[in-house]
C-alpha positions in Angstrom: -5.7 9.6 80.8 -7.6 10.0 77.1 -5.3 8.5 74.7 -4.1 10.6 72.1 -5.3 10.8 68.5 -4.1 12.8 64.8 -6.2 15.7 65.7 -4.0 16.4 68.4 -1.0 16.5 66.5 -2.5 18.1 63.8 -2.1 22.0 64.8 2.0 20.5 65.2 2.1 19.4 61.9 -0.3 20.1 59.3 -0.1 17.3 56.8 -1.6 14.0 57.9 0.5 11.6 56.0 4.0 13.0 57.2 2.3 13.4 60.4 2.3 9.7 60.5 5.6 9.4 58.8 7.1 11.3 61.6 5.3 9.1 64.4 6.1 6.0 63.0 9.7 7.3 62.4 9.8 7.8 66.4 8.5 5.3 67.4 10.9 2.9 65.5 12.8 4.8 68.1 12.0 3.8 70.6 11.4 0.6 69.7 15.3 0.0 69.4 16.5 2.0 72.3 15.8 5.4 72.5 14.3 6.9 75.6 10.9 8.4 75.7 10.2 12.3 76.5 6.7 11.6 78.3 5.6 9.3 80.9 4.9 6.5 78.8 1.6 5.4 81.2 1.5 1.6 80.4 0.9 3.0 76.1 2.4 1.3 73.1 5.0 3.1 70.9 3.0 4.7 68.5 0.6 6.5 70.7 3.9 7.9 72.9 5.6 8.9 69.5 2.3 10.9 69.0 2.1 12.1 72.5 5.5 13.4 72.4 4.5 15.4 68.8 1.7 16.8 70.7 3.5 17.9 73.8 6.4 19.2 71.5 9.3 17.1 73.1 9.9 16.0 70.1 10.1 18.7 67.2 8.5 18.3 63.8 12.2 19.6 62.3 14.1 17.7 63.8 12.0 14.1 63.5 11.8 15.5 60.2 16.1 15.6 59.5 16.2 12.4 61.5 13.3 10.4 59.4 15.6 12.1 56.1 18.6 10.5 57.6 17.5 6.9 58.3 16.3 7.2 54.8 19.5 8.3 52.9 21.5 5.6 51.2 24.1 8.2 49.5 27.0 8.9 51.9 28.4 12.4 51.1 32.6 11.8 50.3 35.2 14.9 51.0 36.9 15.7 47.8 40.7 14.8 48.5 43.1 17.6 49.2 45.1 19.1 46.4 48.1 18.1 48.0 46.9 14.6 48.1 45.9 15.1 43.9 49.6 16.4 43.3 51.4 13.7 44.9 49.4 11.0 43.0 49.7 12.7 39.7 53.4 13.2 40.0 53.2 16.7 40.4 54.6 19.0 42.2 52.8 21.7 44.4 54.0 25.0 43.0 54.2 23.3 39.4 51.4 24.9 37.6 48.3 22.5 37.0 48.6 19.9 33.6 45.3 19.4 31.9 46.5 17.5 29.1 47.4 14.1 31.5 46.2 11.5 29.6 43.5 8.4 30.7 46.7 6.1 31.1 48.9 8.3 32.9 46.1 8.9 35.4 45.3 5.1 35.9 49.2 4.2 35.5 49.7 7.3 38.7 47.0 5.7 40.3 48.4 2.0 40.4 51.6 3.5 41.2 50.3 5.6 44.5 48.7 2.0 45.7 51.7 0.1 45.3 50.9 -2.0 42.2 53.0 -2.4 39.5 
């Protein structure tokens, strides 16, 4: 079987450079686990991460959001509830908002809600 080169993959995804992101990305991959899409036919990792970009079992979009992923160091945190906000700032839930609590009431609520004197 002819091994597979760039200009297969090309027509899949246009740019050479994330082309080879994205296939170096997969085959990381499968490297540490993951199984492969095509007969792998005795071939390294590389050539079945670019095998599997030409045959489309693996999608450019979605090698794409997973390559993104592994790459991210920020981890996105929920904003607490305001329930959660009124009980540590004293307040109650119906009691109209106060915008005039000052830096070291907030800390002192703060210390409070963790147990700390």
């Amino acid at each position: 079987m002819a091994r597979v080169t760039v200009e297969d993959c090309v027509d899949k995804v246009p740019n050479r450079f994330e082309l080879v992101m994205l296939a170096a990305h997969r085959a990381r991959e499968i490297a540490t686990g993951s199984a492969a899409t095509v007969d792998r036919d005795n071939d390294k990792n590389p050539v079945v991460a670019l095998r599997e970009i030409a045959d489309e079992t693996q999608g450019a979009d979605d090698l794409r959001e997973r390559l993104i992923e592994s790459n991210q160091t920020q981890i996105e945190v929920d904003e607490p509830e305001e329930d959660s906000m009124a009980l540590l700032m004293g307040v109650e839930k119906d009691a109209p908002a106060q915008d005039d609590m000052s830096e070291e009431k907030l800390l002192r609520a703060l210390m409070e809600a963790q147990g700390q004197p």
